[in-house]
N, CA, C and O atoms as a CHARMM CRD file, in Angstrom:
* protein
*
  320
    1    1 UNK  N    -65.07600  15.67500  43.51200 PROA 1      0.00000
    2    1 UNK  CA   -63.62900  15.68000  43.51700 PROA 1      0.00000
    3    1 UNK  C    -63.15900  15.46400  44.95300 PROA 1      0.00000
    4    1 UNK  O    -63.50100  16.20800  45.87300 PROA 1      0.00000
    5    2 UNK  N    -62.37900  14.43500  45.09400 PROA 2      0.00000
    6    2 UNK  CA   -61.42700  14.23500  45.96600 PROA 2      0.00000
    7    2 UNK  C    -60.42400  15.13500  46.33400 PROA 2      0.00000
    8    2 UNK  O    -59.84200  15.50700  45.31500 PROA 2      0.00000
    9    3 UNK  N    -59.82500  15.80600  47.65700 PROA 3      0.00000
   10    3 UNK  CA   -58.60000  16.05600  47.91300 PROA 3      0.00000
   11    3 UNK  C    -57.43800  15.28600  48.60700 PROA 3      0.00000
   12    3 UNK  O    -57.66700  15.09200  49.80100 PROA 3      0.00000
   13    4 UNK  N    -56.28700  14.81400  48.17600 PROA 4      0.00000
   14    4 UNK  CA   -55.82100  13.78100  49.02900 PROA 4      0.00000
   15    4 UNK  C    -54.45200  14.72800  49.55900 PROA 4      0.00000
   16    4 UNK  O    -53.93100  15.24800  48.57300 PROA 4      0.00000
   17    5 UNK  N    -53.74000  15.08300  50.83700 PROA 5      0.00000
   18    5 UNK  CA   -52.32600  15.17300  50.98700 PROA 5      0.00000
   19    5 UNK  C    -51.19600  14.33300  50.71200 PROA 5      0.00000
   20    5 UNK  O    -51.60900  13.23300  51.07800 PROA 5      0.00000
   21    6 UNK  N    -50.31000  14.21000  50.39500 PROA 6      0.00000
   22    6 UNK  CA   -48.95900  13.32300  50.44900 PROA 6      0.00000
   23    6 UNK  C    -48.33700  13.91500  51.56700 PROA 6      0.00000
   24    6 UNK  O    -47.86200  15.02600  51.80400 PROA 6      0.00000
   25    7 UNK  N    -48.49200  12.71300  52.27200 PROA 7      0.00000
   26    7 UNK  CA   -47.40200  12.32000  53.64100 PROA 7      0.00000
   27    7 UNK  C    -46.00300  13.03500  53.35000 PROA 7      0.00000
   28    7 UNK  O    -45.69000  13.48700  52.24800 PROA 7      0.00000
   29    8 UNK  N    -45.55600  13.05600  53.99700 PROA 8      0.00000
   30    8 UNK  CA   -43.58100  13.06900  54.35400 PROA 8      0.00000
   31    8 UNK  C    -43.54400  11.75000  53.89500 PROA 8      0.00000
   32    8 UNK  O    -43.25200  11.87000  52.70600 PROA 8      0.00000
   33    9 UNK  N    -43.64500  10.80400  54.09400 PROA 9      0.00000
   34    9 UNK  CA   -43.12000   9.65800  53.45800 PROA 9      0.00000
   35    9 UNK  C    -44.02400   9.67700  51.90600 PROA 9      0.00000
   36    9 UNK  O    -44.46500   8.53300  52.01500 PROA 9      0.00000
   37   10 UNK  N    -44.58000  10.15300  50.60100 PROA 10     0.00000
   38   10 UNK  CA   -44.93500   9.94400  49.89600 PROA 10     0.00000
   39   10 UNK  C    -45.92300   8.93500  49.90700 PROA 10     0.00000
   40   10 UNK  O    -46.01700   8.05000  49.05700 PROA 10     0.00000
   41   11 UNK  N    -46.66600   9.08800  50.89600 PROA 11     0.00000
   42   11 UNK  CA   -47.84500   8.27300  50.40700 PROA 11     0.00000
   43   11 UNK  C    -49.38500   9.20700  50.86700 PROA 11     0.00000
   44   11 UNK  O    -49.36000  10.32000  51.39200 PROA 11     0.00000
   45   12 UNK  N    -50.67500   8.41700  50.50900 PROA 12     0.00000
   46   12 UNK  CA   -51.67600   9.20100  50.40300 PROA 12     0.00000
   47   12 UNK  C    -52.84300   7.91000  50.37300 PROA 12     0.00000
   48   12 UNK  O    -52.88300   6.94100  49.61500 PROA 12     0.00000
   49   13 UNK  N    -53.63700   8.24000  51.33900 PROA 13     0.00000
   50   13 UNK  CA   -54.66800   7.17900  52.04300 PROA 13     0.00000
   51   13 UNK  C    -55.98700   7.28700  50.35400 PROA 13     0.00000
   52   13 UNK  O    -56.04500   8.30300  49.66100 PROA 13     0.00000
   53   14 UNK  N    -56.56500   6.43000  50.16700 PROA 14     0.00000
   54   14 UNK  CA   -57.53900   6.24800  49.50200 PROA 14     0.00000
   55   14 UNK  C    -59.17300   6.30400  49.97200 PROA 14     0.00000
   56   14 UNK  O    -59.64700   5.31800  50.53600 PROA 14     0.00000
   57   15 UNK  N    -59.83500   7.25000  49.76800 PROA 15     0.00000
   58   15 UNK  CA   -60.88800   7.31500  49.91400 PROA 15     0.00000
   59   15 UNK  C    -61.81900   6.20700  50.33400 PROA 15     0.00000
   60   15 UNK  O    -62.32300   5.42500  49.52800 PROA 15     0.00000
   61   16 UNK  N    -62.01900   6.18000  51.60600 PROA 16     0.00000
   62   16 UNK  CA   -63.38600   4.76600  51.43300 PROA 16     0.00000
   63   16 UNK  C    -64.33500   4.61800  50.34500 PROA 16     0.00000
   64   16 UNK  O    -64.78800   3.60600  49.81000 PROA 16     0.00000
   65   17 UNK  N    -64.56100   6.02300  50.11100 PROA 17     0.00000
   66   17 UNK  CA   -66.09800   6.24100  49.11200 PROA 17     0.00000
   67   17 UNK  C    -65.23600   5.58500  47.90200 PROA 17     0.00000
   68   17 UNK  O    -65.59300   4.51000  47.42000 PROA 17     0.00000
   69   18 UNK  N    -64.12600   6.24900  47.44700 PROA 18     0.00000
   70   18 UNK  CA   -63.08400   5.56300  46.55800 PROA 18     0.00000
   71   18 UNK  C    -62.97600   3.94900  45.87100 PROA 18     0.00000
   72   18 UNK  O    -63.41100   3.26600  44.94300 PROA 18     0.00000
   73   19 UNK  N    -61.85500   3.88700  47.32900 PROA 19     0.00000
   74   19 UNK  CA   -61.65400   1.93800  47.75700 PROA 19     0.00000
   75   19 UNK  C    -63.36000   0.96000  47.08000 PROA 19     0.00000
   76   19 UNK  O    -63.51300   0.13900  46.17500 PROA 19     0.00000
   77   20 UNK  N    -64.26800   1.55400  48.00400 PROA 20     0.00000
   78   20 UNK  CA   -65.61900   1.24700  47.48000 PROA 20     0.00000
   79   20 UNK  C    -65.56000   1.15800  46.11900 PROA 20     0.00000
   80   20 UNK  O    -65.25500   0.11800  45.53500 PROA 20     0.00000
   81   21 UNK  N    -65.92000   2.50400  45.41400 PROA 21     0.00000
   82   21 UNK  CA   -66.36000   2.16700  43.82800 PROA 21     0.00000
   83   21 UNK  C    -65.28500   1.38000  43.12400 PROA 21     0.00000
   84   21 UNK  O    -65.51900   1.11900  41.94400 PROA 21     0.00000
   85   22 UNK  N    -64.37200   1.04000  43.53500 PROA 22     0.00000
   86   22 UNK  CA   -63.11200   0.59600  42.51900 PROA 22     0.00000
   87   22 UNK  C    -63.26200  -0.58100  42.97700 PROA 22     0.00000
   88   22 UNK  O    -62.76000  -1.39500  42.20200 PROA 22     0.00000
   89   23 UNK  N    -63.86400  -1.20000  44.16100 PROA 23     0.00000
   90   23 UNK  CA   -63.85400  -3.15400  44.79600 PROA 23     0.00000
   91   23 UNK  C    -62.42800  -3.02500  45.38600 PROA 23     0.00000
   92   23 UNK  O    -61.60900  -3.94400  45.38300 PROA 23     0.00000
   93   24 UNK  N    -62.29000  -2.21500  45.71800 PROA 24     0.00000
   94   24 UNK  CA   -60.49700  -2.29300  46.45600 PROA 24     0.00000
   95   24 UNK  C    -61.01600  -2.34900  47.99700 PROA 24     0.00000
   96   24 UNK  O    -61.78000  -1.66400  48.67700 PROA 24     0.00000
   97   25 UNK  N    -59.95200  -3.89700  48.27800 PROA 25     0.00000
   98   25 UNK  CA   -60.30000  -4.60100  49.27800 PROA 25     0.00000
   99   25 UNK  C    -59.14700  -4.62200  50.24600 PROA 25     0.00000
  100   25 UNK  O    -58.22900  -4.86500  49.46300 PROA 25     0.00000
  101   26 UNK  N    -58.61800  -4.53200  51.38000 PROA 26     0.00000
  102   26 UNK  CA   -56.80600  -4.90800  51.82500 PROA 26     0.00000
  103   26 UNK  C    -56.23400  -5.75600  51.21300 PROA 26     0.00000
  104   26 UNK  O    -56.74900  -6.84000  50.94100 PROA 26     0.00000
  105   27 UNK  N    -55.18500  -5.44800  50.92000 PROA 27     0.00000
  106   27 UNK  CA   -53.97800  -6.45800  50.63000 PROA 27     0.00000
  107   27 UNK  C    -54.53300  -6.37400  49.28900 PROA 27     0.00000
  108   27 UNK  O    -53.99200  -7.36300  48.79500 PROA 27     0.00000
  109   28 UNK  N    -55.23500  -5.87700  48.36900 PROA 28     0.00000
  110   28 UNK  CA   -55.46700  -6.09500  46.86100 PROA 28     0.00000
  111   28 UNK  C    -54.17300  -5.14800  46.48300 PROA 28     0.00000
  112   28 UNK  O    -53.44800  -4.59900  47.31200 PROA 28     0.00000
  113   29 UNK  N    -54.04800  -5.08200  45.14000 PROA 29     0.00000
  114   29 UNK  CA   -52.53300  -5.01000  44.08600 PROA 29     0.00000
  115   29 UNK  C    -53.26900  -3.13600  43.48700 PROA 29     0.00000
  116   29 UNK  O    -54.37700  -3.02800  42.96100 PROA 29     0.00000
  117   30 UNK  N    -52.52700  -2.18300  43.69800 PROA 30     0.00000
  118   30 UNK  CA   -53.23400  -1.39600  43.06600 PROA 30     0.00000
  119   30 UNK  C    -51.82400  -0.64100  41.82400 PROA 30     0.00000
  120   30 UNK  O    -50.72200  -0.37400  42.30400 PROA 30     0.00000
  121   31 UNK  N    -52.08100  -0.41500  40.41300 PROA 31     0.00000
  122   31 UNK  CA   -51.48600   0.12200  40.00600 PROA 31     0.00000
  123   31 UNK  C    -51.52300   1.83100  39.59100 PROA 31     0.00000
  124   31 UNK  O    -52.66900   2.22900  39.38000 PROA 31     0.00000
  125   32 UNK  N    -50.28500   3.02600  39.42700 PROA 32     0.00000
  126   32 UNK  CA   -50.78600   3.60900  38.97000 PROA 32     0.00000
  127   32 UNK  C    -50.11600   4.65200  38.07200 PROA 32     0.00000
  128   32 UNK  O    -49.10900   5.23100  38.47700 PROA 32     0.00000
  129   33 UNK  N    -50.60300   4.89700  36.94500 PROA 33     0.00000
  130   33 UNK  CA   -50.26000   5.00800  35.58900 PROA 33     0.00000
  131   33 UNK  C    -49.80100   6.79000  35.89100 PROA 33     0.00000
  132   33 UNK  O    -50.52400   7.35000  36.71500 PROA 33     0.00000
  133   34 UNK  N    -49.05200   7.35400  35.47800 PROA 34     0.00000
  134   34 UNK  CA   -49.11900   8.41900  35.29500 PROA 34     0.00000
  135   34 UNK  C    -49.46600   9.09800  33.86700 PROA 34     0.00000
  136   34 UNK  O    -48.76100   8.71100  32.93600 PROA 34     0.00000
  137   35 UNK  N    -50.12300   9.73500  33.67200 PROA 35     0.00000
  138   35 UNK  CA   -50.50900  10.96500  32.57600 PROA 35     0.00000
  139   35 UNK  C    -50.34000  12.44100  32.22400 PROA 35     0.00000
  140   35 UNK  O    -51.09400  13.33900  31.84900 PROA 35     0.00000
  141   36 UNK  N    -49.08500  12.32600  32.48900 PROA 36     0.00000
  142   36 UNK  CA   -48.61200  14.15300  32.25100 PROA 36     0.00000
  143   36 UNK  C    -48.60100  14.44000  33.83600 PROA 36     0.00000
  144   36 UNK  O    -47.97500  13.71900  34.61300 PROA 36     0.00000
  145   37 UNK  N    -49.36500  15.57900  34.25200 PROA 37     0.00000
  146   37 UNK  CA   -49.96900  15.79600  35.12000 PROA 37     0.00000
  147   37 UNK  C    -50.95400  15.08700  35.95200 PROA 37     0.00000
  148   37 UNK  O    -51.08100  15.05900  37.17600 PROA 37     0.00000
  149   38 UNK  N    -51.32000  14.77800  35.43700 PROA 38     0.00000
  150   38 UNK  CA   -52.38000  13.26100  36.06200 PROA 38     0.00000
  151   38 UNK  C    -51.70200  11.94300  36.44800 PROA 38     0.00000
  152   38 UNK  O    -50.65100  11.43100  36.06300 PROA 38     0.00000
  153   39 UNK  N    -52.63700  11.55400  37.33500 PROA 39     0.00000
  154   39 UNK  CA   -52.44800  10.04500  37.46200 PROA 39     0.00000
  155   39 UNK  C    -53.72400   8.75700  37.10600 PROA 39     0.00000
  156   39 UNK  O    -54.82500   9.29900  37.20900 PROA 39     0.00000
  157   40 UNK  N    -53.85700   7.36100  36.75400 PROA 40     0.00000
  158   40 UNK  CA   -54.66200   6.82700  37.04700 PROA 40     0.00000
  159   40 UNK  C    -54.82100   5.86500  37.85600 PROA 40     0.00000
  160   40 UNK  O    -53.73300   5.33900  37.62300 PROA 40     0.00000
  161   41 UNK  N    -55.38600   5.04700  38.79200 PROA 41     0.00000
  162   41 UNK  CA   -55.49100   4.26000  39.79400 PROA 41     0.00000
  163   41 UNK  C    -56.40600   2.92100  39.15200 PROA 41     0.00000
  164   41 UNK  O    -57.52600   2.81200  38.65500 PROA 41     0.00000
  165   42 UNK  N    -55.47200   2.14600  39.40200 PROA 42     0.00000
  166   42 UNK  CA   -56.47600   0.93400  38.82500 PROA 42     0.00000
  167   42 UNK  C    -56.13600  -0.15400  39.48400 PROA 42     0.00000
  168   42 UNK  O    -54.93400  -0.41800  39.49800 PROA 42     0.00000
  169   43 UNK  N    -57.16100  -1.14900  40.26200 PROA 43     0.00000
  170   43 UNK  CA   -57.41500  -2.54300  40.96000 PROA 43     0.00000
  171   43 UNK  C    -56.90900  -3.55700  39.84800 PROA 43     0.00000
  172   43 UNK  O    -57.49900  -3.51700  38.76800 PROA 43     0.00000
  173   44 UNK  N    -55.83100  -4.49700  40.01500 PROA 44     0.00000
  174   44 UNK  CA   -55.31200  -5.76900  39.67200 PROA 44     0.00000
  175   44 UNK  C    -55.99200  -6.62000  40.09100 PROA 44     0.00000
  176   44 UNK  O    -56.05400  -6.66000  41.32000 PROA 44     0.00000
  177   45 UNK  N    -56.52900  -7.31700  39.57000 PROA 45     0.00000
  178   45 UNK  CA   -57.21400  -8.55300  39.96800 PROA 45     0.00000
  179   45 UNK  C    -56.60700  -9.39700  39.87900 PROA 45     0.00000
  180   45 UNK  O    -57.00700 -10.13800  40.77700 PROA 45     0.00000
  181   46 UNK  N    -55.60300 -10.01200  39.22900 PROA 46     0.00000
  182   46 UNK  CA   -54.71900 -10.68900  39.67300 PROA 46     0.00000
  183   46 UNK  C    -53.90600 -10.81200  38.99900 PROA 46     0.00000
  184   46 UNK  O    -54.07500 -10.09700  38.01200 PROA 46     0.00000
  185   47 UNK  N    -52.42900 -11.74400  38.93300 PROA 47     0.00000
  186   47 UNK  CA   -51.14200 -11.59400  38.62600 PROA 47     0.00000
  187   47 UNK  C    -50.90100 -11.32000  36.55300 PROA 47     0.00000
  188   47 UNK  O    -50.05700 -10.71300  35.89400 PROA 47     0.00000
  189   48 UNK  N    -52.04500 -12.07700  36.20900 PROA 48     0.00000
  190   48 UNK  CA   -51.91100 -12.17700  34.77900 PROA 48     0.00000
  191   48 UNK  C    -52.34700 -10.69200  34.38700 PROA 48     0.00000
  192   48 UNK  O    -51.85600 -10.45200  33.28400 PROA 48     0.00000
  193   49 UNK  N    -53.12100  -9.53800  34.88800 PROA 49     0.00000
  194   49 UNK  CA   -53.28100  -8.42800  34.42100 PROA 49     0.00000
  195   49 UNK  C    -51.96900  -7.65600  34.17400 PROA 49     0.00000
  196   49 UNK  O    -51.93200  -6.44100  33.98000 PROA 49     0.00000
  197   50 UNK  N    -50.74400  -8.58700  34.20300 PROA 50     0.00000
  198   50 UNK  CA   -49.55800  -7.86700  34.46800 PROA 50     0.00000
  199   50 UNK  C    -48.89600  -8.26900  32.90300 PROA 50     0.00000
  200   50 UNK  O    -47.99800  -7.65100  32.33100 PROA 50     0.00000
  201   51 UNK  N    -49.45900  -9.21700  32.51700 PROA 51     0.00000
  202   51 UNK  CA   -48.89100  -9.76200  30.99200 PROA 51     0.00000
  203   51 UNK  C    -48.57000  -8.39300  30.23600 PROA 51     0.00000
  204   51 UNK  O    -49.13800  -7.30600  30.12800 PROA 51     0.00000
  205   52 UNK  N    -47.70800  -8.80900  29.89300 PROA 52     0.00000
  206   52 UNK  CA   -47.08100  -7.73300  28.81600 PROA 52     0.00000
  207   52 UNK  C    -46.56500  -6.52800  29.59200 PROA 52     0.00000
  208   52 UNK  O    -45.82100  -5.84400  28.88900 PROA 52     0.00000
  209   53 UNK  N    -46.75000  -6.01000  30.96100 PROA 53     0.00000
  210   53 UNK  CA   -46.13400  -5.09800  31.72400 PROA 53     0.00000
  211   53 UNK  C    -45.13200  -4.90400  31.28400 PROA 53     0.00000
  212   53 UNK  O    -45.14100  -3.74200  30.87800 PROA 53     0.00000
  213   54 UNK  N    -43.76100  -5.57800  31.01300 PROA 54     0.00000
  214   54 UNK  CA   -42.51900  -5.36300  30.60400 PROA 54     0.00000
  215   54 UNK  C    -42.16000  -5.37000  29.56000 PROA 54     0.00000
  216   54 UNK  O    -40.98800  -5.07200  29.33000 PROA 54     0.00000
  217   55 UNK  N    -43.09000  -5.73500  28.47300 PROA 55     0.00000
  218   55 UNK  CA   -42.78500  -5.60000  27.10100 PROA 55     0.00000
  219   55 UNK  C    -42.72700  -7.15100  26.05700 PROA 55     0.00000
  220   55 UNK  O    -43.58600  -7.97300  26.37600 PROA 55     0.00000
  221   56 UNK  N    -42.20200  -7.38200  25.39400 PROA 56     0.00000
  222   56 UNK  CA   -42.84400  -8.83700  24.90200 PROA 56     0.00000
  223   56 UNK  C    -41.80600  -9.62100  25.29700 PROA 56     0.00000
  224   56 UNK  O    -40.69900  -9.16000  25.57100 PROA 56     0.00000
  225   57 UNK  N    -42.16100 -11.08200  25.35900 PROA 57     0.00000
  226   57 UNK  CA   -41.58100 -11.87600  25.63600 PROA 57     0.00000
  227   57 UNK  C    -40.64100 -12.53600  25.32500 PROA 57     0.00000
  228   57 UNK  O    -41.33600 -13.46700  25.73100 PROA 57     0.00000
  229   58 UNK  N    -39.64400 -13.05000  24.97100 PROA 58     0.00000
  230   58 UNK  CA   -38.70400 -13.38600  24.03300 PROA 58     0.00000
  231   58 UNK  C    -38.63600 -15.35600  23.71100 PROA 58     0.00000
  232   58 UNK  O    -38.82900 -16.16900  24.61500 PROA 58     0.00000
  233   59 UNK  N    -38.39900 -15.65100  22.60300 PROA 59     0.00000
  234   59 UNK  CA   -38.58200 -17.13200  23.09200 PROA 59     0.00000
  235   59 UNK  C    -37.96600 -17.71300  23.52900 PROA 59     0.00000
  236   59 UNK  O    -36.82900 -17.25600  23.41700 PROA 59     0.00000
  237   60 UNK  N    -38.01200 -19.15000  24.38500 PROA 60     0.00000
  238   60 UNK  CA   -37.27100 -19.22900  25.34200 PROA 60     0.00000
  239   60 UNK  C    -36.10000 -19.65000  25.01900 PROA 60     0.00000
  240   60 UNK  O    -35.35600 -19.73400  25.99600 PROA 60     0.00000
  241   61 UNK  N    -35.47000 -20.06100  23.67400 PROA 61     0.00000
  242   61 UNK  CA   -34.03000 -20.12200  23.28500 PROA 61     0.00000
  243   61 UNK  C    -33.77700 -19.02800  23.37800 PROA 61     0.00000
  244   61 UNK  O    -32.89600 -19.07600  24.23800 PROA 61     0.00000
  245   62 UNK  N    -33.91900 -17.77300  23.06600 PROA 62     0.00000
  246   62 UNK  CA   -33.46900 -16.44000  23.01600 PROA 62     0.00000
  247   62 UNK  C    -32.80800 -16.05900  24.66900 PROA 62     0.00000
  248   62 UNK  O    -31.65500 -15.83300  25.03400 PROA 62     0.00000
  249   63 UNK  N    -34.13100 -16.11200  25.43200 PROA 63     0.00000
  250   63 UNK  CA   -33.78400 -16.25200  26.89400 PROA 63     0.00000
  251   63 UNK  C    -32.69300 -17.02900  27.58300 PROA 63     0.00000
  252   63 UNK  O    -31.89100 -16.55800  28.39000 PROA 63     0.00000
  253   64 UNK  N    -32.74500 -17.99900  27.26000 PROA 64     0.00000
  254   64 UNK  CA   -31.69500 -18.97700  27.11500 PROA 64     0.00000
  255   64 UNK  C    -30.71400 -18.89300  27.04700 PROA 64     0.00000
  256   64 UNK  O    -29.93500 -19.34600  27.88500 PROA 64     0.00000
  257   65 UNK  N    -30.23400 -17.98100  25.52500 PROA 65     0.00000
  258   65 UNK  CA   -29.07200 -17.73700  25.15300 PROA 65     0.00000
  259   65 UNK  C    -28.25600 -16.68500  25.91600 PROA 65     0.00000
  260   65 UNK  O    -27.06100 -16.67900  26.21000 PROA 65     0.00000
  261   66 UNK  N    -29.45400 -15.59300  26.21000 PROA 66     0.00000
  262   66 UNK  CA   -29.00600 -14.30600  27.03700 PROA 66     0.00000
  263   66 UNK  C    -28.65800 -14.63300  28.06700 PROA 66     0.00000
  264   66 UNK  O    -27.55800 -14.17000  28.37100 PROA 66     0.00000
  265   67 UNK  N    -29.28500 -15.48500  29.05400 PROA 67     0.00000
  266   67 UNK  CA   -28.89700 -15.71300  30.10900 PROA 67     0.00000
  267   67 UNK  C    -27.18300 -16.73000  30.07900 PROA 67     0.00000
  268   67 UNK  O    -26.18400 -16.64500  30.79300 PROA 67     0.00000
  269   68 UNK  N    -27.44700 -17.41500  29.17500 PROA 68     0.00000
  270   68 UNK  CA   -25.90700 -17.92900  29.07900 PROA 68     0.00000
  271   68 UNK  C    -24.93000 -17.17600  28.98300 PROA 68     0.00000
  272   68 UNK  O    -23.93300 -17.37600  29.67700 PROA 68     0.00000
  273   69 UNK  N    -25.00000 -16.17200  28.12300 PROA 69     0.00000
  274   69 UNK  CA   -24.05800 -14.96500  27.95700 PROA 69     0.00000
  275   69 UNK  C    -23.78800 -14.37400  28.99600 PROA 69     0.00000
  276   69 UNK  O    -22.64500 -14.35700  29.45300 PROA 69     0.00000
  277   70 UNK  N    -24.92400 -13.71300  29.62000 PROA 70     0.00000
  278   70 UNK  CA   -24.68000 -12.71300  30.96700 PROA 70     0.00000
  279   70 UNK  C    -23.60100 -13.79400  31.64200 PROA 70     0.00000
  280   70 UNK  O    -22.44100 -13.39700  31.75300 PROA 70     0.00000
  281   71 UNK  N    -24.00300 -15.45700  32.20400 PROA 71     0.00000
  282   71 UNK  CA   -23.53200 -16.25400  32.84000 PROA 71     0.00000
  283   71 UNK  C    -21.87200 -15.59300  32.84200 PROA 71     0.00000
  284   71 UNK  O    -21.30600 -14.88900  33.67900 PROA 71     0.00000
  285   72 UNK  N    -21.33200 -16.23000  31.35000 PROA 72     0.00000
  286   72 UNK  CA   -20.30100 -16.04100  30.65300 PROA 72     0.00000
  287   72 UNK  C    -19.46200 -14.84800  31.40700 PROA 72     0.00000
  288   72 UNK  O    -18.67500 -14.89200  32.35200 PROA 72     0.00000
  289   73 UNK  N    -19.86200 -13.96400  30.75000 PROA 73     0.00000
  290   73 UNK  CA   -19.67300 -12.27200  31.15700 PROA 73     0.00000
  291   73 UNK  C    -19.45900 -12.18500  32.57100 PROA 73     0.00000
  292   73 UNK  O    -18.49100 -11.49000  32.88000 PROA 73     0.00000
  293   74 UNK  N    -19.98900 -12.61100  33.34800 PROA 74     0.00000
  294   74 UNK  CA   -19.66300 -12.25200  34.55400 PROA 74     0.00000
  295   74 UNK  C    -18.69700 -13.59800  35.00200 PROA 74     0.00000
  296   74 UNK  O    -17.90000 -13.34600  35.90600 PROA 74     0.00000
  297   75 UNK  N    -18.68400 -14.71100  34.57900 PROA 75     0.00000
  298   75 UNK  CA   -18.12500 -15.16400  34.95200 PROA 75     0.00000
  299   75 UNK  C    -16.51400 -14.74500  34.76000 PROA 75     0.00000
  300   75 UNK  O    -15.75800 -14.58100  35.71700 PROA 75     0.00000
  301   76 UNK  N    -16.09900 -14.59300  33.27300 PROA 76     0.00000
  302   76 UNK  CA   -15.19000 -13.57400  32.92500 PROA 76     0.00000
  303   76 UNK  C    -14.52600 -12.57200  33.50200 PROA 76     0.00000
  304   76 UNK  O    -13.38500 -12.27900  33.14600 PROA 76     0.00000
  305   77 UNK  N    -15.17100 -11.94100  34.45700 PROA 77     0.00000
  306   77 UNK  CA   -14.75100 -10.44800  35.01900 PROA 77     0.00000
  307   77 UNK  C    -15.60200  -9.49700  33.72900 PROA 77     0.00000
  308   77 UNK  O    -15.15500  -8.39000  33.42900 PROA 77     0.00000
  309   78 UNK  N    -16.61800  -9.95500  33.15900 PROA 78     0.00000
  310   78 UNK  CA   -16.59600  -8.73500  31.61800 PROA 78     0.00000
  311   78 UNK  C    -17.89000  -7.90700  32.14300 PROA 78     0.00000
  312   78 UNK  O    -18.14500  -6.86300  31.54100 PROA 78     0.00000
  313   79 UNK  N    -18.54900  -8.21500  32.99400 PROA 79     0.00000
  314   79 UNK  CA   -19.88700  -7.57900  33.54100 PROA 79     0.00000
  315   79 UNK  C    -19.48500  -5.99700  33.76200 PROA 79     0.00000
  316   79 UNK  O    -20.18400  -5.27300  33.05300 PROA 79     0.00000
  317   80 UNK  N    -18.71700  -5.42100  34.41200 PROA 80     0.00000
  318   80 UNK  CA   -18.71700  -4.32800  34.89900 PROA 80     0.00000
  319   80 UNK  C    -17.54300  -3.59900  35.52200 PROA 80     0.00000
  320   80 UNK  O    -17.69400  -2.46900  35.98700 PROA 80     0.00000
C-alpha cells in the first residue's frame, strides 16, 4: 500500500514504483474514476479510449438540428 498527501493545490505525485507498473510515461492522459470512497487510476492510450465518455452519439441530422436551434435561440435573445 501506497500513502500519497494532497497538496494545497489538490494534487498528489504518483509513485515511480506506480507510474512503472501502469506504463505511465510524461505527458501520457491519466483518468480517474471515483468509487464511493475509492478511486481508480487508469493510463489512456489514446484519444479513442474516450468513445462513449459522454454518452451516445446522436446522428448527425439530430446534431444538426440541435445545433440549428441553439443557433436560433440565441440568436433570438431566447438563450438565457
Amino acid at each position: 500500500m501506497t500513502i500519497l498527501k494532497v497538496s494545497s493545490k489538490g494534487q498528489i505525485t504518483i509513485p515511480i514504483e506506480i507510474r512503472d507498473s501502469m506504463g505511465v510515461k510524461p505527458h501520457d492522459t491519466i483518468v480517474i474514476e471515483p468509487l464511493g470512497d475509492t478511486a481508480v487510476l487508469r493510463r489512456v492510450r489514446d484519444f479513442f479510449e474516450f468513445e462513449g465518455f459522454l454518452g451516445q452519439a446522436l446522428p448527425p441530422e439530430e446534431e444538426q438540428r440541435l445545433m440549428e436551434e441553439g443557433i436560433s435561440r440565441h440568436v433570438l435573445g431566447l438563450d438565457g
